[in-house]
C-alpha positions as CSV (number, residue, x, y, z in Angstrom):
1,X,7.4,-19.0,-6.6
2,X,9.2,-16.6,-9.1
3,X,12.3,-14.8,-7.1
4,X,11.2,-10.9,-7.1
5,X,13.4,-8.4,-7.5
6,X,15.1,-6.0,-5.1
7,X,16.9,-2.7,-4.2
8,X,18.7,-2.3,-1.1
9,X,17.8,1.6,0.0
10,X,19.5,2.8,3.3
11,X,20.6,-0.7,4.3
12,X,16.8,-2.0,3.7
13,X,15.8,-4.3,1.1
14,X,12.8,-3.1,-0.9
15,X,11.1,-6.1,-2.9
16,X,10.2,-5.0,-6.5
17,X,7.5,-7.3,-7.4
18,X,5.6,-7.8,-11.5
19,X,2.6,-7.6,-11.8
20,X,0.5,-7.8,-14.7
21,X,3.7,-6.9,-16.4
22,X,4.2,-3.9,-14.0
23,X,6.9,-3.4,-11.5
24,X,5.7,-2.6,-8.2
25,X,8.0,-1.4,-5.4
26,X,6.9,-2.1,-2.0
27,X,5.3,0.2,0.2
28,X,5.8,-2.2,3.1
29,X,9.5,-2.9,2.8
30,X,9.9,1.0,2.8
31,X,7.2,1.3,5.9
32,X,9.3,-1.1,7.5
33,X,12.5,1.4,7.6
34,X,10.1,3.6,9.9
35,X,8.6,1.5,12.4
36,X,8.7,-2.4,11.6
37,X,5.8,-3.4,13.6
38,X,3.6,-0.9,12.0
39,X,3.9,-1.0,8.7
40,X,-0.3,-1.1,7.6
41,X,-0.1,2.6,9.9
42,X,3.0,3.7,8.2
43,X,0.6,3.3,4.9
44,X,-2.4,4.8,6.0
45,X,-0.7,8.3,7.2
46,X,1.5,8.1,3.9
47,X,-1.9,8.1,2.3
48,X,-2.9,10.9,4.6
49,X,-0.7,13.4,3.2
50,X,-2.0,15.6,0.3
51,X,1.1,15.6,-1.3
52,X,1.0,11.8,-1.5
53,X,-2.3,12.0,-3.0
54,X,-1.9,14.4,-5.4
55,X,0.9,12.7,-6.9
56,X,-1.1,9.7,-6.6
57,X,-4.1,11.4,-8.5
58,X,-1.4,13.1,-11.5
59,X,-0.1,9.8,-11.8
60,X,-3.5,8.2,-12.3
61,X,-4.5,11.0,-14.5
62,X,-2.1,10.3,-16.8
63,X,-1.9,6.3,-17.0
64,X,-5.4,5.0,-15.7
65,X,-8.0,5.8,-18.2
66,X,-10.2,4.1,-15.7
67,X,-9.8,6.5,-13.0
68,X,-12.4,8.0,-11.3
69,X,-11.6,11.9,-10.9
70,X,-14.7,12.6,-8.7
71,X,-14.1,10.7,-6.0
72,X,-10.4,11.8,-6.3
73,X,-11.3,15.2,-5.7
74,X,-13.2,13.8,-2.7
75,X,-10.2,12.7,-1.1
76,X,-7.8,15.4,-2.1
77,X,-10.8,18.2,-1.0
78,X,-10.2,15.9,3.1
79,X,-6.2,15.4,2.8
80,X,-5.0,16.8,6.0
81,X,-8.3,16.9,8.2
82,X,-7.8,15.0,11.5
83,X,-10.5,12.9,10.6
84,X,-9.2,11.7,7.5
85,X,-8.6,8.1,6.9
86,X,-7.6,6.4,3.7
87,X,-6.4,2.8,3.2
88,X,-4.8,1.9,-0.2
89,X,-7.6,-0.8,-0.2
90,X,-10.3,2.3,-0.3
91,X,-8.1,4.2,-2.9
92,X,-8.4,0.8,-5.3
93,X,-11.9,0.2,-4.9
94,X,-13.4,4.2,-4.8
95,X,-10.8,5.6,-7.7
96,X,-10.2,2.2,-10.0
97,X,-6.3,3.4,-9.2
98,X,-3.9,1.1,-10.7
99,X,-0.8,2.1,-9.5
100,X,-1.2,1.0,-6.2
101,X,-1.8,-3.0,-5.5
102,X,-3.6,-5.1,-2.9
103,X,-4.0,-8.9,-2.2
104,X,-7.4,-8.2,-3.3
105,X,-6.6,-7.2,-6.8
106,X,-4.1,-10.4,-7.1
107,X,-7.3,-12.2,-6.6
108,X,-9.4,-10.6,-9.1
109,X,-6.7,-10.9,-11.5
110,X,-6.2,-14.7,-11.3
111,X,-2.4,-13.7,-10.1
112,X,-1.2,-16.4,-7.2
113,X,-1.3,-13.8,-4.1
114,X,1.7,-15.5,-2.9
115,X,4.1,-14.7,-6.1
116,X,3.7,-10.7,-4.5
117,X,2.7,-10.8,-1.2
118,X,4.0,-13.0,1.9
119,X,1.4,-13.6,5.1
120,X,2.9,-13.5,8.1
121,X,1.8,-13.2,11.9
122,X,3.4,-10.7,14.4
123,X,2.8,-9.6,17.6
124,X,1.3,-6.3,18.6
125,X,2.3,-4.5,22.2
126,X,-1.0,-2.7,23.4
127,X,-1.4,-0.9,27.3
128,X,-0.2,-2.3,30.4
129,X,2.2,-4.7,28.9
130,X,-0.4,-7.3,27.4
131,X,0.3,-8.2,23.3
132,X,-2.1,-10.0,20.7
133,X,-1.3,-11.2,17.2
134,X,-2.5,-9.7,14.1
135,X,-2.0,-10.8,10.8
136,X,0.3,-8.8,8.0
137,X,1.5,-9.0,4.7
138,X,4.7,-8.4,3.0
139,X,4.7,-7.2,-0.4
């Protein structure tokens, strides 16, 4: 396995991992600084924000000749409404983004998932003291 590189931002190590070339910080290891447990929600609600899309969308714009501007402007026209959910899974597939990654697109790339993302298992409190065990990844 190829040794990623890192930054160490307030005391937490943020994995910069290549792919396709392409240096990819990790969402998760910054997630992590807000609620370790967590980090897949931490994502979500970043992904929430309009801001966050936006920039997302600007970004695209300019580097992704493949990106899909209608269904951009689907999601930036919902940003903010309660009942808005986005996964960066969802913003791959619907808006061909490449700034973002998934294990998904390691896959359909032939890259070993492994070299940028690490499975691991943690448990999950849930109400009245009881826990089950989900799976995760690390970037």
């Amino acid at each position: 396995m190829k040794k990623n590189k890192q930054l160490e931002v307030k005391n937490i190590q943020v994995r910069i991992s290549d792919f396709n070339k392409t240096d990819y910080i990790s969402l998760t290891d910054i997630a992590r600084y807000k609620d370790s447990q967590r980090t897949d929600y931490i994502i979500q609600n970043w992904l929430r924000n309009r801001n966050n899309i936006e920039f997302l969308g600007i970004w695209e714009k300019l580097n992704n000749p493949d990106f899909k501007h209608i269904e951009f402007y689907g999601y930036e026209r919902k940003t903010g409404l309660n009942s808005f959910i986005l996964t960066s899974k969802q913003w791959i597939e619907k808006t061909k983004a490449v700034g973002l990654i998934s294990k998904a697109d390691c896959k359909v790339s032939g890259e070993i998932v492994s070299n940028h993302f690490v499975d691991v298992n943690k448990m999950v409190k849930l109400g009245f003291g009881a826990e089950t065990n989900i799976e995760d990844s690390l970037i």
